[in-house]
C-alpha positions as CSV (number, residue, x, y, z in Angstrom):
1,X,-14.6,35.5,59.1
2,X,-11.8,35.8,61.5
3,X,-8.1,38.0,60.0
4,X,-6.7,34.5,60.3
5,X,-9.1,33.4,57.5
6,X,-8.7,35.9,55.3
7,X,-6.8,35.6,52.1
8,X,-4.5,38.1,51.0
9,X,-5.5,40.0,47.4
10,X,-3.0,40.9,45.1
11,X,-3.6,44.2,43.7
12,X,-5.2,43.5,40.2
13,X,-6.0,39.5,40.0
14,X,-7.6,37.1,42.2
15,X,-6.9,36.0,45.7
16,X,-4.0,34.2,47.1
17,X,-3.2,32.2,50.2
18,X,-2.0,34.3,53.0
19,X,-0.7,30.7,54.5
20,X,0.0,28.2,52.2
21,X,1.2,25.0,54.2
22,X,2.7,22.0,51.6
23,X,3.3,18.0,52.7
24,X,6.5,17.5,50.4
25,X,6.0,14.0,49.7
26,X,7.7,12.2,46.6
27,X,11.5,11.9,47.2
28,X,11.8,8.0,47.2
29,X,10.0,7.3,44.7
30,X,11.7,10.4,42.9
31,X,15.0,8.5,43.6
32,X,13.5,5.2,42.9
33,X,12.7,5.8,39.4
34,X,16.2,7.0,38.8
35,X,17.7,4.4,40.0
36,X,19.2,6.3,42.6
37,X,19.8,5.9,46.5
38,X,17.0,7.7,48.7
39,X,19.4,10.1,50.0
40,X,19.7,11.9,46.5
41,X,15.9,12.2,46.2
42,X,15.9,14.1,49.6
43,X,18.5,16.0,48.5
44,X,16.9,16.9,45.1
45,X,13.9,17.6,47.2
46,X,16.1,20.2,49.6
47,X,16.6,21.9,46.1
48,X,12.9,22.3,45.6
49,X,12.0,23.6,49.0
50,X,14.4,26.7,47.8
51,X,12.6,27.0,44.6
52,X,9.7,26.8,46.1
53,X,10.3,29.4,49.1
54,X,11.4,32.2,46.1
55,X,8.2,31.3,44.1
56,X,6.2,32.1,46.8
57,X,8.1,35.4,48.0
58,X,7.3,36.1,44.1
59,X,3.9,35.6,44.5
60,X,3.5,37.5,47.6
61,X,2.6,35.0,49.7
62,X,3.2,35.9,53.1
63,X,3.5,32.7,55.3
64,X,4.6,29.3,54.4
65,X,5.1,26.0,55.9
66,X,7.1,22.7,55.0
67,X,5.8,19.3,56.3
68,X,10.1,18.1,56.3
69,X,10.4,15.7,58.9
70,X,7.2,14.0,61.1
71,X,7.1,12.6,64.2
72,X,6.9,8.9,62.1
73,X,9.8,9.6,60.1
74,X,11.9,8.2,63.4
75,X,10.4,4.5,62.2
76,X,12.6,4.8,58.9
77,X,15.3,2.8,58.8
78,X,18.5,3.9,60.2
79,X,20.7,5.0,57.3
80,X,17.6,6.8,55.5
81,X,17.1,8.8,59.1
82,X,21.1,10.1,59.1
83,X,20.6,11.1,55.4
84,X,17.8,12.8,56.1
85,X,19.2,14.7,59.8
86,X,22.8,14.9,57.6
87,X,20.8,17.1,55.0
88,X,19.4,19.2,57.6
89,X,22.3,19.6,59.6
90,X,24.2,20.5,56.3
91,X,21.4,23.5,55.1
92,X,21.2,24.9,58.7
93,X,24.9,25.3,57.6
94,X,25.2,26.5,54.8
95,X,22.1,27.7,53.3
96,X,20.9,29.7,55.7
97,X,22.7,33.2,54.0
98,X,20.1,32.5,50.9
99,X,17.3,32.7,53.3
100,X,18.8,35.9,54.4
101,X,19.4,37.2,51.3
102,X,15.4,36.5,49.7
103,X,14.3,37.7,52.9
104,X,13.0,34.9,55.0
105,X,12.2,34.2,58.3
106,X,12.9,30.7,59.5
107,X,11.2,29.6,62.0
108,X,10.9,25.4,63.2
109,X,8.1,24.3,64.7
110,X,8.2,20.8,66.1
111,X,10.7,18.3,68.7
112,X,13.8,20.1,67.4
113,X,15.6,18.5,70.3
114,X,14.7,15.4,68.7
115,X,17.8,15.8,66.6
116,X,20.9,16.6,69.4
117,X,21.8,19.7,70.8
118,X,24.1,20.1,68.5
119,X,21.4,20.5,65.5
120,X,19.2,22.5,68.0
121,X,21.7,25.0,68.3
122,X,21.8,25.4,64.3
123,X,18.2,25.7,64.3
124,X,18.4,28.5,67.1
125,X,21.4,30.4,65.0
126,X,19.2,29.9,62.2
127,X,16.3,31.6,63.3
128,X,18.2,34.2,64.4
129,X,20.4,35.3,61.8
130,X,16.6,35.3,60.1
131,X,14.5,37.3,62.7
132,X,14.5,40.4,61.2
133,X,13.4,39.5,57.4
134,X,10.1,40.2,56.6
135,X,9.6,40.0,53.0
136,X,8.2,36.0,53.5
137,X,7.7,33.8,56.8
138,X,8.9,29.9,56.1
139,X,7.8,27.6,59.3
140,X,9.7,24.3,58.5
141,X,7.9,20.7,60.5
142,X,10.5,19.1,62.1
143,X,9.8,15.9,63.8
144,X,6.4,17.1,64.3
145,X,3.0,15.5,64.4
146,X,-0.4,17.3,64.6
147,X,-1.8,14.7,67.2
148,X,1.3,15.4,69.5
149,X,1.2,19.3,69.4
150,X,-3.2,19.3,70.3
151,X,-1.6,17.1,73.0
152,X,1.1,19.6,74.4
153,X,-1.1,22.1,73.9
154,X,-3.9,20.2,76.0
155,X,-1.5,19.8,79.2
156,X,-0.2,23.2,79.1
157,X,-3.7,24.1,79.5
158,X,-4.4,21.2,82.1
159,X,-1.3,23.1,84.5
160,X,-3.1,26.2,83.8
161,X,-6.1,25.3,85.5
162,X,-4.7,23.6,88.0
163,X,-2.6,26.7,88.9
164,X,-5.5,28.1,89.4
165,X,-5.2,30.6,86.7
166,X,-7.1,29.6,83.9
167,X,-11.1,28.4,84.6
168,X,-11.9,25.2,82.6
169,X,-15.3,27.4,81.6
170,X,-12.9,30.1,79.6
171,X,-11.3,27.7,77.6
172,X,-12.1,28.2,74.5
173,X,-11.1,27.7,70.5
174,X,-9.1,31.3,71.0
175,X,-7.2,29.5,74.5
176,X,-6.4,26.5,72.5
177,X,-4.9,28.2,69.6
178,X,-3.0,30.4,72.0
179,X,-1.0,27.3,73.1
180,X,-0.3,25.8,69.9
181,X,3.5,25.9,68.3
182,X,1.7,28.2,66.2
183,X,0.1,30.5,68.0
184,X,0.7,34.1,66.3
185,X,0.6,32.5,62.8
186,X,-2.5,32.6,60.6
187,X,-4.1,29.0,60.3
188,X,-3.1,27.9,56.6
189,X,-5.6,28.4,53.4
190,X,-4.2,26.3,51.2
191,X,-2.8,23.1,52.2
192,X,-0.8,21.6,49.0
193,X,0.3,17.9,48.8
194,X,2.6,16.5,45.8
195,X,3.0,13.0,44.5
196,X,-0.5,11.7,44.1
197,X,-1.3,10.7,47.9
198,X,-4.4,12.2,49.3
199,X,-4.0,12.3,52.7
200,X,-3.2,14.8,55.3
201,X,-0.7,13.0,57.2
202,X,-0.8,14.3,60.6
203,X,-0.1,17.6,59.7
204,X,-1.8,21.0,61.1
205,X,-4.4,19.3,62.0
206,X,-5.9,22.1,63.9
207,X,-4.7,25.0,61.7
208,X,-5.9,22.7,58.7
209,X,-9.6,23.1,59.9
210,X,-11.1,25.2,57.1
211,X,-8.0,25.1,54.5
212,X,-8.6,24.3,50.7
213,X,-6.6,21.3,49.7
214,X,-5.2,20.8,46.5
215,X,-3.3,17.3,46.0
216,X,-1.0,16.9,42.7
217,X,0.6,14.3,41.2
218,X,4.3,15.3,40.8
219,X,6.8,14.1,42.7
220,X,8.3,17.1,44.9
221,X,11.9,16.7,43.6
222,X,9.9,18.1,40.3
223,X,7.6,20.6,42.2
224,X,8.0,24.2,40.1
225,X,6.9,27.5,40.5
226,X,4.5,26.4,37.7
227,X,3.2,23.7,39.9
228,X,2.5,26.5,43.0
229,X,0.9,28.4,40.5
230,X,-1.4,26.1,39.0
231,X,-2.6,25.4,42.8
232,X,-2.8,28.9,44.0
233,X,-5.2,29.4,40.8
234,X,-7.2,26.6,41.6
235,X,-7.2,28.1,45.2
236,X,-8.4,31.8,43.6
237,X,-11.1,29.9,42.0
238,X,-12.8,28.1,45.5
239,X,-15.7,29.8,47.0
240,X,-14.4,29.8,51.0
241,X,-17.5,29.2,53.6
242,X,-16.5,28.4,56.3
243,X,-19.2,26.2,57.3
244,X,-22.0,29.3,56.3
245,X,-24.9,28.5,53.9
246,X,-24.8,31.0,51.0
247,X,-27.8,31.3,49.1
């Protein structure tokens, strides 16, 4: 079992995700329910992705990533899409201090020129006025799809060999990951999805390859630390094979 696959122990109870990785699904029909426009759902669901990044810092988990904003989310119709890159624009703003202060690192992974130079330059500040914070990593999705990045990944390789200085006979699991937005970051344990659906979504797709998923039924404007803790237990409670026979 590879570092990558390994999950961190706490010191006197049972293991934890070293990369929990969470589809945060639920906001319209959150908003729905209430009788309320879309837009407030996605902003009561901004709330809980800063509940949810201190939960986890509590619980010592060290890497974390938000499923935000996927490639398909550009299909939505107009006025829900501005909401939505409003929102973002608005937190890369003005939320970014909390981040410094819990001590998180924020890094996007994703098209983050998707949304303007102008947002790509409050992503970049972002990360920056992060880099240094150690204490828990938070990778946020941003118009990101899993099919896409195997693809980019796939052509960086393709110029490689045709530079001449990669042989198609090295390539290799190890090469691929290597030119993945992710490279560097341990593939995800735990892969949580709220509101019901059970369905991966185009996410992580090859980082997902051996994670544990656990699908709930809340609607992620109502995820709680209670919530990440009821997964993470059920997590502590898997037996993890990775494809070996035991027995």
């Amino acid at each position: 079992m590879s570092a990558a696959q390994q999950a961190a122990v706490t010191a006197d109870g049972p293991p934890i995700p070293l990369h929990l990785a969470i589809i945060m699904d639920g906001n319209g029909r959150w908003a729905a329910a209430r009788g309320l426009p879309r837009a407030l759902g996605h902003k009561a669901g901004a709330e809980a992705v800063k509940r949810t990044v201190e939960a986890a810092g509590e619980l010592g988990i060290p890497w974390l990533t938000l499923f935000a904003f996927s490639s398909e989310n550009w299909r939505r119709p107009p006025d829900e899409v501005r909401d939505l890159t409003g929102l973002l624009r608005h937190y890369l703003r003005h939320e970014v201090q909390t981040l410094v202060e819990r001590g998180a690192r924020l890094r996007i992974i994703g098209d983050r020129h998707a949304f303007g130079a102008e947002t790509a330059a409050e992503i970049l500040r972002a990360e920056d006025l992060t880099a240094g914070n150690t204490r828990i990593n938070v990778n946020v999705a941003l118009s990101y799809g899993g099919r896409a990045e195997i693809a980019e990944a796939a052509r960086a390789i393709a110029r490689r060999v045709a530079e001449g200085t990669l042989s198609p006979d090295a390539i290799d699991e190890t090469t691929v990951a290597r030119h993945m937005q992710t490279a560097g970051i341990p593939d995800p344990d735990l892969l949580i999805r709220t509101s019901g659906e059970q369905r991966i979504s185009n996410f992580l797709l090859w980082q997902c390859a051996y994670a544990e998923l656990v699908f709930q039924d809340v609607l992620w404007p109502d995820f709680t630390a209670e919530h990440l803790a009821a997964a993470v237990a059920e997590f502590g409670r898997r037996e993890r094979r990775y494809g070996a026979r035991v027995g």
